[in-house]
C-alpha positions as CSV (number, residue, x, y, z in Angstrom):
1,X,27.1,-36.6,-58.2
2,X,28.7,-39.6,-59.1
3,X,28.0,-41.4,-55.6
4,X,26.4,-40.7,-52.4
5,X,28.3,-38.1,-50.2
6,X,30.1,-39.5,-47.4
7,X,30.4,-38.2,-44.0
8,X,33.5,-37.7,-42.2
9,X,34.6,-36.0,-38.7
10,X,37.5,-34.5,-37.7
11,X,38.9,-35.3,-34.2
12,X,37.7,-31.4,-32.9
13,X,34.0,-32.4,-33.9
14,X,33.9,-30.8,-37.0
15,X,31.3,-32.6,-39.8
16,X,32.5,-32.7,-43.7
17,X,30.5,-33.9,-46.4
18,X,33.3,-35.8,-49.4
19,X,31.6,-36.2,-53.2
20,X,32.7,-36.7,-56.5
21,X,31.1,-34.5,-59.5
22,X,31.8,-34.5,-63.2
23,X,31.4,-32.4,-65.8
24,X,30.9,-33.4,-69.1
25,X,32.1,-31.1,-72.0
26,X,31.7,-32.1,-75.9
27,X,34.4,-31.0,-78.0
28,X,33.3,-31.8,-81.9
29,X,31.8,-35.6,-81.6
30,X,34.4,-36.4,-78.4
31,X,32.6,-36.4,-74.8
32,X,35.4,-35.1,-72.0
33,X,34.7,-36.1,-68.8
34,X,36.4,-34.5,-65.8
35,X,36.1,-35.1,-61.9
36,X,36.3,-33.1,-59.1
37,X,36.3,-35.0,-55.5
38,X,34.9,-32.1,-53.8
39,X,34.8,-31.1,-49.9
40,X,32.2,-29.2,-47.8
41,X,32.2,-28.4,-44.3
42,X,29.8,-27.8,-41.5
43,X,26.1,-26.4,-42.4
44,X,27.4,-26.9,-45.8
45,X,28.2,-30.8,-45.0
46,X,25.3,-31.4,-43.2
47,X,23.0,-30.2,-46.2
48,X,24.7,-32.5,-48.6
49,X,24.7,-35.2,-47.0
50,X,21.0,-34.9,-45.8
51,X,19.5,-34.2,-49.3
52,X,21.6,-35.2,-51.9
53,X,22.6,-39.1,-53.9
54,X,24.1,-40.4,-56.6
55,X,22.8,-38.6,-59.8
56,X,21.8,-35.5,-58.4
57,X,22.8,-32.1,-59.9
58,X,25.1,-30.3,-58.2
59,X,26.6,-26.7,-58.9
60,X,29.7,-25.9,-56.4
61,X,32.5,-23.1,-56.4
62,X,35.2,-22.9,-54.2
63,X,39.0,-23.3,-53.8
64,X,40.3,-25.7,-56.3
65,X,43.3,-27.6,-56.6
66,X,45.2,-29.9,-58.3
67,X,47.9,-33.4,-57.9
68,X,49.2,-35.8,-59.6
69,X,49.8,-39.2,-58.6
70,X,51.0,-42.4,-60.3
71,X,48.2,-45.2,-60.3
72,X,49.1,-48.4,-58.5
73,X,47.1,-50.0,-60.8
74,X,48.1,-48.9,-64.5
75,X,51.1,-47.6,-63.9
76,X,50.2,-44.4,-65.7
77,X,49.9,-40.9,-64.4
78,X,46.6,-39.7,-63.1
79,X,45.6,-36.0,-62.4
80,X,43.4,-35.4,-59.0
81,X,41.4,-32.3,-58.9
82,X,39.9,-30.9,-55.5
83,X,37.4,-28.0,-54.8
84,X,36.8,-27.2,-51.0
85,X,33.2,-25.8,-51.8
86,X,32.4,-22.1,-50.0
87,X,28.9,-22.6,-52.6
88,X,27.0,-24.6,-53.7
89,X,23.5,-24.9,-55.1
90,X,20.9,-27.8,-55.8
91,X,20.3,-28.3,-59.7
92,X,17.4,-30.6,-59.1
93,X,13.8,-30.6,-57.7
94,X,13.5,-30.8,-54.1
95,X,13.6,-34.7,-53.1
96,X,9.6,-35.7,-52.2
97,X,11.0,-37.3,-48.9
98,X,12.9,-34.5,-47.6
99,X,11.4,-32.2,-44.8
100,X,9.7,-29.0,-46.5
101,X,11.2,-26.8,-43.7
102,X,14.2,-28.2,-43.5
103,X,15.1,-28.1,-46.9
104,X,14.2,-24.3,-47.3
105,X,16.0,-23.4,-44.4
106,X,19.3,-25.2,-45.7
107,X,19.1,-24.8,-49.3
108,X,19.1,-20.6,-48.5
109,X,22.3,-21.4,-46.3
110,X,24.5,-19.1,-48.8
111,X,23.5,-20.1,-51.8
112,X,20.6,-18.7,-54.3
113,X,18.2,-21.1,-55.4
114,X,17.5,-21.4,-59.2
115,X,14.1,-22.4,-60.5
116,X,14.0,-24.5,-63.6
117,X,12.8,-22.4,-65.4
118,X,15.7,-19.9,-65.4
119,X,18.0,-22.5,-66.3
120,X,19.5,-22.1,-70.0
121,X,19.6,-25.8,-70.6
């Protein structure tokens, strides 16, 4: 994550969590960075925005999407791409502050948990 999530409410009640992730891909000696302003919703939302900051890992899929837009600043054409997450799981150790409960009963909220261990990086 490249900032904390922020928390937003529609005018029917309903709670979204708003956060920014890149992914970094190397290509020869050139680092390409990409980001994705990405949207979750409801027990989703409420999960993201009670366990996760800036620097975390994050691994979301959903719907994605893509604009374009000209940057009132530059001048120059910028390309905006959007996930609405329908999964997601936490890449990182549980935080030491968050509730032990709590945490397992939203981090199994549709997604699989993935111990380090079985990561291939």
């Amino acid at each position: 994550m490249t900032k904390d999530p922020v928390k937003y409410v529609t005018q029917s009640g309903k709670v979204c969590a708003q956060f920014d992730l890149v992914d970094n891909e190397r290509r020869g000696d050139q680092e390409i960075a990409t980001y994705y302003r990405c949207t979750a919703w409801e027990k989703k939302a409420n999960a993201v925005l009670q366990y996760c900051k800036k620097g975390q890992k994050l691994y979301v899929e959903g719907r994605a999407s893509a604009s374009a837009y000209i940057s009132k600043k530059t001048g120059e054409a910028v390309a905006q791409f959007d996930v609405n997450v329908h999964l997601y799981e936490f890449l990182d150790p549980k935080r030491s502050d968050a509730d032990e409960e709590g945490y397992k009963a939203e981090a199994n909220d549709g997604m699989t948990v993935v111990p380090d261990e079985g990561l291939p990086f």
